[in-house]
N, C-alpha and C positions, 0 to 999 in steps of 0.2 A: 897433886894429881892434875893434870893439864886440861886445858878447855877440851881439847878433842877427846880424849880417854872419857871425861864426863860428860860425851855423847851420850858414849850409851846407857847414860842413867839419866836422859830424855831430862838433862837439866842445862844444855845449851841453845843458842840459835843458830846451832849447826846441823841439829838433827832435831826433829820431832815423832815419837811412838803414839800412833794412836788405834784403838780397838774399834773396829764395827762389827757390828753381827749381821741383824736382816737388812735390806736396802728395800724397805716398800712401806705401802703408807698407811699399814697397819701391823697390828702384832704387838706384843708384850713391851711395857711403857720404856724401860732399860734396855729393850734388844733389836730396837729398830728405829732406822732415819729414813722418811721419806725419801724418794727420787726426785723429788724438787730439791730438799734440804741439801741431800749429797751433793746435788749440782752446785748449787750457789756456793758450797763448800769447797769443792773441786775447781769453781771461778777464780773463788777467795787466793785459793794456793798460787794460782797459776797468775795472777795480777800481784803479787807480792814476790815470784820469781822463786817460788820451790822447783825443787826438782825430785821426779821421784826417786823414791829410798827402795834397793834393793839389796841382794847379799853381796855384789859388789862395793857396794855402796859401804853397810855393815864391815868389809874386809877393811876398805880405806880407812874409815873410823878406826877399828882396832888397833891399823897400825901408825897411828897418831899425822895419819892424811890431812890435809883439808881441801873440803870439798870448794867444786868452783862455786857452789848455790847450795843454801838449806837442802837438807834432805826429808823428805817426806813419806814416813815408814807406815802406807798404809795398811795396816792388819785385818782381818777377819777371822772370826772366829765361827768354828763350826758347820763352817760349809752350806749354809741357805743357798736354796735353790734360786731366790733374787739375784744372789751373789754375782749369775751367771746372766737371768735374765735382764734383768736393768739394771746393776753395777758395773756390769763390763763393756756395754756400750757407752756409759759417761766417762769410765774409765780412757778409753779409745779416745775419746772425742776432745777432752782434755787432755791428753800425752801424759797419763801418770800409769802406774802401774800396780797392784796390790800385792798382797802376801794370803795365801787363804791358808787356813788349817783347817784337816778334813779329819773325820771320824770315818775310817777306811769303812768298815763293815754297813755303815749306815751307807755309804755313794756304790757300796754295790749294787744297790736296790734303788739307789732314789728313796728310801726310806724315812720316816717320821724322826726327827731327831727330838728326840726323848731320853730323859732318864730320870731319876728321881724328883731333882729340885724341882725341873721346869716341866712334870706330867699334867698340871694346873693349866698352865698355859698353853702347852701342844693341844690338849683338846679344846683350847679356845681360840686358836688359832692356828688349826691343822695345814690351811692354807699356804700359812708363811713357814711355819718349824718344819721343815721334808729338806731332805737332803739333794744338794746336785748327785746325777751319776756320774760316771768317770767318762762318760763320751764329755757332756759338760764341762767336767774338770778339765778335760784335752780341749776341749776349744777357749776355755778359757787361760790354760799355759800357750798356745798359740798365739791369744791376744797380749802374751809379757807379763801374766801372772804366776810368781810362783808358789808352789802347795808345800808346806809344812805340815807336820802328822799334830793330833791333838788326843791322842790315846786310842784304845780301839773303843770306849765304854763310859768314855767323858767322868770318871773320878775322878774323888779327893785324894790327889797323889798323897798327900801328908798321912794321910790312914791308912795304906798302904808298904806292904813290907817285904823283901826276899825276891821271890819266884814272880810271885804276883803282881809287883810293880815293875819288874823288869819285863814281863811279858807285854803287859800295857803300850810300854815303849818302843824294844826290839819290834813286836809284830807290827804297829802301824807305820813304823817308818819300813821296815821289806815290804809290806803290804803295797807301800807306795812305789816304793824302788822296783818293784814288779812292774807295775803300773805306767813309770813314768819314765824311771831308770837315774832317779836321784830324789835324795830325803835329808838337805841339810838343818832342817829349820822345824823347831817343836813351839809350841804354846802351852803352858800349864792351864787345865780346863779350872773354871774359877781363879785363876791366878795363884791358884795354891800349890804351895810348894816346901819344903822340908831339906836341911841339909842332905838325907838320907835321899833322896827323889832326885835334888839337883846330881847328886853324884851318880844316881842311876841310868841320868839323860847323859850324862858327858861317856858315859859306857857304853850308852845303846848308841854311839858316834854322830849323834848331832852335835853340830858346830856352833850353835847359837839359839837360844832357848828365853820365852818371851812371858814374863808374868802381868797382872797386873792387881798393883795393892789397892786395896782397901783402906787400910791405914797408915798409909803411907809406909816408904821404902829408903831404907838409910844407905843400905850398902848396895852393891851389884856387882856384876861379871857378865862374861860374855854369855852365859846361862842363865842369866837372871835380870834381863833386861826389861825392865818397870814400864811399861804403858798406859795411857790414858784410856779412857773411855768414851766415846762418842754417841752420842743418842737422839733421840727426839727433842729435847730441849737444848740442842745445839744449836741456834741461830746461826745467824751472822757472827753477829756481834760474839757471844759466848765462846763459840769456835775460834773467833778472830783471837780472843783472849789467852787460847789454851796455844796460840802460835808462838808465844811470847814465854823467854825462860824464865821471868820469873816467875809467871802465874806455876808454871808446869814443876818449878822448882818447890813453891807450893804448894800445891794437891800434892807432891810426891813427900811432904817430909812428915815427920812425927804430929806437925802443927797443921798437919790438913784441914783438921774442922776450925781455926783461925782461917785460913787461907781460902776456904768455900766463906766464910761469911763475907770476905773482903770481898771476893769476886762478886757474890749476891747484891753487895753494896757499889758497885761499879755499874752493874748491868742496870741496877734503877737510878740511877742517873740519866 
């Protein structure tokens, strides 16, 4: 399998998949990077000569392209309301671009993004977990973002089956397409996904489909493309680290908790 095909399993220095959620300087310990962090982050990229990652970008990779600069696939997940207010200004300001995935039914309303896991943390930080509206969402595709659907309900695709998971999919990507008037790009909520779910997404006709493991991820496809996770204890430094293929080769294989302990032992240096 060639360097550029093992793009998109976020294990070259041709490409980098990373996850962020909220963009402010508070909210739940896992789903949020301050507006300073991001920035110095978004410096980092842009002194090291990334370029951002979009579904252009994604196509070149597929077809064994290479790019003239790393590509920088930055993701979001769930549609935070920051997303719009202070991520898309730094975005601008640094010449990169994101990927957001919206929970369609929640940006109708500007809504509380909630659902089971995280009902704990929405009531402690009602502030940050609300949804952009799709006026938002449109000024934020104006600024060169594009939206990806993330279900209409935020489930565990994998517990899911038939009718039910395909509804999940079909309606948040027309949802969008209504919206926007294109829906190439899914994200499995929790990174969860199921051979049964992967096959449901390539039906509901997204093109490219983003998880991210927990335990690391062996194989992939253009549907099952493995990303990192971005957070509040992303420094400099740490972030600087997840730029580099072998860290990210790393976190992503069977040997992940070898490969956090090495990073752990790097960073205290």
């Amino acid at each position: 399998m060639g360097e550029l095909h093992r793009a998109l399993g976020n294990r070259t220095g041709r490409a980098a998949f990373l996850t962020y959620h909220a963009v402010s300087d508070t909210g739940p310990a896992f789903l949020h990077v301050p507006p300073e962090v991001f920035e110095r982050q978004l410096a980092l990229l842009r002194r090291r000569g990334w370029a951002p990652g979009t579904t252009a970008g994604l196509d070149a990779l597929a077809a064994g392209e290479r790019p003239a600069a790393p590509l920088a696939f930055l993701t979001f997940d769930d549609g935070y309301v920051d997303n719009h207010r202070d991520a898309l200004p730094l975005l601008r300001e640094y010449g990169y671009r994101a990927i957001v995935f919206v929970i369609p039914p929640m940006v109708d309303g500007g809504a509380p993004l909630i659902w089971p896991e995280v009902a704990e943390d929405q009531r402690e930080h009602p502030e940050v977990m609300r949804s952009m509206t799709w006026e938002q969402v449109g000024e934020m595709v104006e600024g060169g973002t594009e939206i990806g659907a993330h279900t209409m309900t935020h489930p565990k695709l994998s517990t899911l089956h038939g009718e039910e998971l395909r509804q999940e999919l079909v309606d948040s990507r027309k949802a969008i397409i209504q919206r926007l008037g294109s829906c190439d790009l899914f994200a499995f909520p929790f990174g969860d996904h199921s051979p049964e779910a992967v096959r449901a997404v390539a039906d509901a006709g997204y093109r490219y489909a983003f998880t991210q493991p927990g335990q690391g991820q062996t194989t992939y496809s253009r549907l099952t493309i493995p990303r990192l996770a971005v957070d509040i204890r992303d420094d400099e430094r740490r972030f600087g680290l997840k730029l580099h293929a072998p860290a990210r080769m790393g976190l992503l294989s069977p040997l992940k908790p070898v490969a956090q302990g090495a990073l752990l032992r790097i960073l205290r240096k």
